[in-house]
C-alpha positions as CSV (number, residue, x, y, z in Angstrom):
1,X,116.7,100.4,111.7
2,X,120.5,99.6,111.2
3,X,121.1,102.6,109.6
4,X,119.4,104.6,112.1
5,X,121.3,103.4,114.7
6,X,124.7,103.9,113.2
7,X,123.3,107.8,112.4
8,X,122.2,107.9,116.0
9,X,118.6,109.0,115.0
10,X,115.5,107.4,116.9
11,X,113.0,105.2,115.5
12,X,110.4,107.0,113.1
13,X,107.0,108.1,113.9
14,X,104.2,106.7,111.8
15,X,100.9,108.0,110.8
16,X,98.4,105.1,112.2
17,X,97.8,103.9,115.1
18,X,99.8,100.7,116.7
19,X,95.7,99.1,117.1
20,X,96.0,99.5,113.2
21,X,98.9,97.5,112.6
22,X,99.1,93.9,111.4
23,X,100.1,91.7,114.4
24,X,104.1,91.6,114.4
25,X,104.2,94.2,112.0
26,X,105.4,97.8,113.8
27,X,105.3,99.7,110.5
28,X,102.5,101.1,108.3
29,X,104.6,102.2,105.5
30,X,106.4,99.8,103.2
31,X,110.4,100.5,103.5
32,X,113.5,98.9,101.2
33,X,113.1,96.0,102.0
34,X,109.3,95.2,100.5
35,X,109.9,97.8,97.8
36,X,112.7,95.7,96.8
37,X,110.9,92.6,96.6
38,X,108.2,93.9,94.7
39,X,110.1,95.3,92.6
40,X,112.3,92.0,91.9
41,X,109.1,90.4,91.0
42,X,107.7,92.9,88.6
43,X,111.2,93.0,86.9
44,X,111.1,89.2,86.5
45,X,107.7,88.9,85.4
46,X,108.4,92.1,82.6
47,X,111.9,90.7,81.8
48,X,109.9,86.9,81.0
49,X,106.9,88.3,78.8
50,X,108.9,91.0,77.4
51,X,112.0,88.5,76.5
52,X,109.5,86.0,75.0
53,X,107.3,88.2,72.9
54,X,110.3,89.8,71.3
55,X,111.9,86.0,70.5
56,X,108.6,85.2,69.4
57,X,107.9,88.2,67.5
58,X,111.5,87.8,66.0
59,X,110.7,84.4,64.9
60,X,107.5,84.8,63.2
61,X,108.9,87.8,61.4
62,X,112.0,85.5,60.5
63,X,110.0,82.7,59.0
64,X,108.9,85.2,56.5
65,X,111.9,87.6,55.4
66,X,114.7,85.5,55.8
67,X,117.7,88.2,56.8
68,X,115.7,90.3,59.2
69,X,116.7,94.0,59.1
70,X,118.7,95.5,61.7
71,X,115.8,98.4,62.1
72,X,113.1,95.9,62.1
73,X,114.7,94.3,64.9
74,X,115.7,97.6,66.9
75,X,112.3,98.8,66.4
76,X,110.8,95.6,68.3
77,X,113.4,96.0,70.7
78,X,112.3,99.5,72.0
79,X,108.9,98.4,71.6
80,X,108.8,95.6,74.2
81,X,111.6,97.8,76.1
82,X,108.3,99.8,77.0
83,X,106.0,97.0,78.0
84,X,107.8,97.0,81.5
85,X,106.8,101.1,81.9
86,X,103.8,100.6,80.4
87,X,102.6,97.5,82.9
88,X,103.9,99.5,86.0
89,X,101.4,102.3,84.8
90,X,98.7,100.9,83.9
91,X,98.8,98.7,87.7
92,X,99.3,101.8,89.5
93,X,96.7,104.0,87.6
94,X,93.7,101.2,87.6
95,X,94.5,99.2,90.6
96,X,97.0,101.2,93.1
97,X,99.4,98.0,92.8
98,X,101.5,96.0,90.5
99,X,101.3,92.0,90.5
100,X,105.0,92.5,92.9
101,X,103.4,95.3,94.8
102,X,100.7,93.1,95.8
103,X,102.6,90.3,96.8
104,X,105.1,92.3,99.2
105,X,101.7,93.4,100.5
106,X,101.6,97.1,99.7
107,X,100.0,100.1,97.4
108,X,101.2,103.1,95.3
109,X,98.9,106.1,96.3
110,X,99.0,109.3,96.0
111,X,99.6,111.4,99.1
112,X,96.9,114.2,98.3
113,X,94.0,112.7,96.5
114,X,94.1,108.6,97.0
115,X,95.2,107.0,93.7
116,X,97.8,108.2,91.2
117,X,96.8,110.0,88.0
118,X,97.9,109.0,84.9
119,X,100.6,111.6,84.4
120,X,102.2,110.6,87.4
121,X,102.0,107.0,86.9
122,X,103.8,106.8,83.5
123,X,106.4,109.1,84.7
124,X,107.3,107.5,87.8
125,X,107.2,104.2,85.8
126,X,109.1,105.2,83.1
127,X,112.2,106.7,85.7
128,X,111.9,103.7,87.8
129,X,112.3,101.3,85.0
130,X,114.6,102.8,83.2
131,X,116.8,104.5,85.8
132,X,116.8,101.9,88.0
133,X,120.2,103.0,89.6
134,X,118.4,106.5,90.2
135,X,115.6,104.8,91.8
136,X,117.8,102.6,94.3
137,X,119.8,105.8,95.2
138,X,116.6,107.5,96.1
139,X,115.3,104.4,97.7
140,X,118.0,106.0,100.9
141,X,115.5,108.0,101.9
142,X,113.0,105.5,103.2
143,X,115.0,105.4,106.2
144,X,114.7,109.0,106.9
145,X,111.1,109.7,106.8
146,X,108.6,109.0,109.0
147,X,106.5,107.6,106.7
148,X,109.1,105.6,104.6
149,X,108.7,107.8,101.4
150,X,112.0,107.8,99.1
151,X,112.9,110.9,97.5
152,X,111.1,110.0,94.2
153,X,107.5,109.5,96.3
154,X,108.5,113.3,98.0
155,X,108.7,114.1,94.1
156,X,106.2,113.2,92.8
157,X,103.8,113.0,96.0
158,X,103.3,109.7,96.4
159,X,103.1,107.0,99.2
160,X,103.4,103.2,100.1
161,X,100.9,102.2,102.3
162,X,100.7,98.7,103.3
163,X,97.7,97.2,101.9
164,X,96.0,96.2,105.2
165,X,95.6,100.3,105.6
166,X,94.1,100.2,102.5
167,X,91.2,97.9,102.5
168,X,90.6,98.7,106.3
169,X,90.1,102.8,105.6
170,X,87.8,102.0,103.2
171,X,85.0,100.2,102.0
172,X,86.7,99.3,98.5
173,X,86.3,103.0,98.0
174,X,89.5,104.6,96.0
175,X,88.7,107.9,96.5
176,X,89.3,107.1,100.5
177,X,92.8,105.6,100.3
178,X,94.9,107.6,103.1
């Protein structure tokens, strides 16, 4: 909204109704601010398990060879590395949301058929994991579009419905998720 007003734009259109909206809630889209705060809480929760299975890992391996090589240890490194990408797919491929998503209160769908495929999943995982500066940059272009889509979700066709739009368009149905 800030933004907005210093661009002198007026206030996006949505796509549902205002009857559809939660009470006190004039959006239907999730913008930078609930993105954000999902994402912080995936990040924390991948940085903790990731962080302890490697130390773990590291230890039981260390009990047995005493000097652990270097490529033993860089090889565990890039394989927790992808537990964060691998999470983030797997959450928006089976259940449209990741532990943070669900918290902030939205979904990942995809804009054409309902849920994301699996192609699209690990790719928009894998970017917005590991180019996380990439991702906030393109995060800019929530405030732009009516339906609060960044530049990555134009992309790769995706959206960010709140999740009270998507139990109430369907009856647990995915293949209904608008």
């Amino acid at each position: 909204g800030i933004l907005r007003r210093i661009l002198f734009r007026g206030p996006a259109t949505e796509g549902a109704a205002a009857d559809a909206l939660l009470p006190g809630r004039g959006r239907s889209h999730a913008g930078i601010v609930s993105r954000s705060a999902g994402a912080g809480l995936d990040l924390l929760i991948i940085s903790l398990v990731a962080a302890q299975g490697l130390a773990t890992a590291l230890s039981l391996i260390g009990a047995v060879v005493d000097p652990i090589p270097t490529w033993v240890v860089a090889t565990l490194t890039v394989m927790f590395s992808w537990l964060g990408p691998l999470y983030l797919a797997v959450a928006w491929r089976a259940a449209g949301r990741t532990i943070g998503g669900a918290v902030a209160g939205y979904a990942v769908v995809s804009s054409v058929e309902g849920q994301l495929g699996g192609f699209r999943s690990v790719f928009r995982a894998s970017v917005s994991f590991f180019l996380m500066p990439l991702w906030a940059v393109g995060m800019v272009g929530t405030a732009f579009h009516p339906l609060r889509r960044s530049w990555g979700d134009r992309l790769l066709s995706s959206r960010t419905p709140y999740l009270v739009h998507v139990e109430r368009r369907s009856e647990r149905s995915r293949s209904e998720w608008v």
